[in-house]
N, C-alpha and C positions, 0 to 999 in steps of 0.2 A: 516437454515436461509439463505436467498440470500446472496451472494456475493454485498457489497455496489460498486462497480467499474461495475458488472455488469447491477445493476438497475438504475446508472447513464447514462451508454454507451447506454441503453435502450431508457430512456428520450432522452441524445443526436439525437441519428436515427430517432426518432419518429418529431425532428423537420424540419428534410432535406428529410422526406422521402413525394413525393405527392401524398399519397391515404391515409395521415392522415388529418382530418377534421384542422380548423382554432380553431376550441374552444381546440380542442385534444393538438394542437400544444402550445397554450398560456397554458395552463394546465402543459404542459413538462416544456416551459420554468419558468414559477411559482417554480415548483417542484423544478429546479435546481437552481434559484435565492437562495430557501430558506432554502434549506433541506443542512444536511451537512452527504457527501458518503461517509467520511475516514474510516478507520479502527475502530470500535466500539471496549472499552477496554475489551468487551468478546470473542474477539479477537486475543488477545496480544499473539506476539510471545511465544515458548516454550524457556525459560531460558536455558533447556539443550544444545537446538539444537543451541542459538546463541551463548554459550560459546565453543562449536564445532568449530562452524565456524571460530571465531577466534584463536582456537589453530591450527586448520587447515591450517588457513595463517602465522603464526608462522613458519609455516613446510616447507611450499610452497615456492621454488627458485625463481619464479615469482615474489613475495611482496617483495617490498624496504624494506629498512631497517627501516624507517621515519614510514611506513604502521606499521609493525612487533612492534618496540617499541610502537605505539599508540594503538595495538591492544593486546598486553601484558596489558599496563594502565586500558584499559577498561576492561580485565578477571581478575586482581587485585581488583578493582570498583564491581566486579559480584560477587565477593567472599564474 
């Protein structure tokens, strides 16, 4: 299944590019008025890999401490 960021970026180019026709162009922009690109829920992050990450920042000297306790609450919330 494409990429919805890439078939949007698509549309985008097709409207600033000039060897696209005027009908081509209102067509893109139609498309993007009315289509929605976000992430479809077949999609959805991998639970494992986001509760990684935040034990990851847990670990990490780098994240405040403000970071660290909010990111403890949400792998508490995963549980």
């Amino acid at each position: 299944m494409p990429n919805p960021g890439n078939v949007a970026g698509g549309y985008k180019a097709s409207l600033h590019n000039p060897n696209v026709s005027d009908e081509a162009k209102q067509h893109s922009k139609e498309v993007l008025e009315h289509e929605d690109f976000s992430r479809s829920p077949t999609h959805a992050k991998n639970p494992g890999n986001v509760a990684g990450g935040y034990k990851a920042a847990l670990h990490n000297p780098h994240v405040s401490k403000e970071t660290k306790k909010h990111d403890q609450e949400v792998l508490e919330e995963l549980e």
